[in-house]
C-alpha positions as CSV (number, residue, x, y, z in Angstrom):
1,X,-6.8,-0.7,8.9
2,X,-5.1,-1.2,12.6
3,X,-2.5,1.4,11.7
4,X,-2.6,4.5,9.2
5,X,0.5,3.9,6.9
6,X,1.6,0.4,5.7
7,X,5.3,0.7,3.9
8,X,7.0,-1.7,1.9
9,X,10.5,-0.5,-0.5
10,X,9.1,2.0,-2.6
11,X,5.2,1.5,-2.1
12,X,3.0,2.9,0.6
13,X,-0.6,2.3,1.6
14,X,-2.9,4.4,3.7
15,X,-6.3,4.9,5.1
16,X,-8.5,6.6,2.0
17,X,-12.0,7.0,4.7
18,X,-13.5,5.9,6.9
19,X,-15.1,2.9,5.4
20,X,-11.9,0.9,5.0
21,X,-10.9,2.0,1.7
22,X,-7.0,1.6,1.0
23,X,-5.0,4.0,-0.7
24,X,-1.8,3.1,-2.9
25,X,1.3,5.9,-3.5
26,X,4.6,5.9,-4.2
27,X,6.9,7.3,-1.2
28,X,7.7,10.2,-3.0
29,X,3.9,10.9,-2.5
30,X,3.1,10.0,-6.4
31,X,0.1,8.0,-6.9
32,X,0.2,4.8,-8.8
33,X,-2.2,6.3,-11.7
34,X,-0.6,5.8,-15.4
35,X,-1.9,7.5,-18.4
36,X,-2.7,5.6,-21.6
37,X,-4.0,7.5,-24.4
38,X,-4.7,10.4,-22.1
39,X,-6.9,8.3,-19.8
40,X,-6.0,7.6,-16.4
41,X,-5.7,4.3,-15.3
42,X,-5.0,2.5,-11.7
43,X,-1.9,-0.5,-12.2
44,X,0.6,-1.5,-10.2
45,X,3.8,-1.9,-12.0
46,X,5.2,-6.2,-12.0
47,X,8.4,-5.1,-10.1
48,X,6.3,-3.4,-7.4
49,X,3.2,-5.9,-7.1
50,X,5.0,-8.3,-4.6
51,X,5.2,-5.6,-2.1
52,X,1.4,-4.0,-2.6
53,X,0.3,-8.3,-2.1
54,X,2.5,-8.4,1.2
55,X,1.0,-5.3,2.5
56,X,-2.8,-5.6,1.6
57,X,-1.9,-9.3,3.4
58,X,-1.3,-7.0,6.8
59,X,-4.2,-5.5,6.3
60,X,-6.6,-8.0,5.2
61,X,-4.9,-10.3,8.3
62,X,-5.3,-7.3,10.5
63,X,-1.6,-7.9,11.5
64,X,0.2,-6.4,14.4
65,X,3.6,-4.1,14.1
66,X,5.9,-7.1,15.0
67,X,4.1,-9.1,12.4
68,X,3.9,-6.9,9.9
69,X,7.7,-6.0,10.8
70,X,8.2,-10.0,10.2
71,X,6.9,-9.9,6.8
72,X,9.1,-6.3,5.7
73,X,6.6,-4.3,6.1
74,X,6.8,-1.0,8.5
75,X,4.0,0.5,9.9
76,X,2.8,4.0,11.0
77,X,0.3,4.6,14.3
């Protein structure tokens, strides 16, 4: 990832390590984990899977700030 927080509305995406991993949270700092039958699962809700597509796009495109900027996506150094 070229910059350590991706933002987009109410989603958020970080570094998770060093290997490139990305990381998905809420602004508020809640994950995106929902619980069915008590087991944890990882799902992006429909209203909120535009923005995750646009910002793994920035990252998978290695976009700059004014790119990403272009697309409505804010970044963080």
């Amino acid at each position: 990832m070229r910059f350590k927080l991706y933002s987009r509305r109410a989603i958020v995406a970080y570094a998770f390590d060093d290997e490139g991993t990305v990381g998905l949270r809420r602004r508020g700092g809640l994950g995106l984990l929902h619980t069915m039958d008590g087991i944890p699962h990882a799902v992006v809700k429909r209203s909120d899977v535009a923005d995750v597509a646009v910002i793994l796009a920035c990252i998978d495109e290695d976009l700059g700030r004014d790119a990403c900027r272009g697309r409505g996506v804010e970044v963080d150094v």
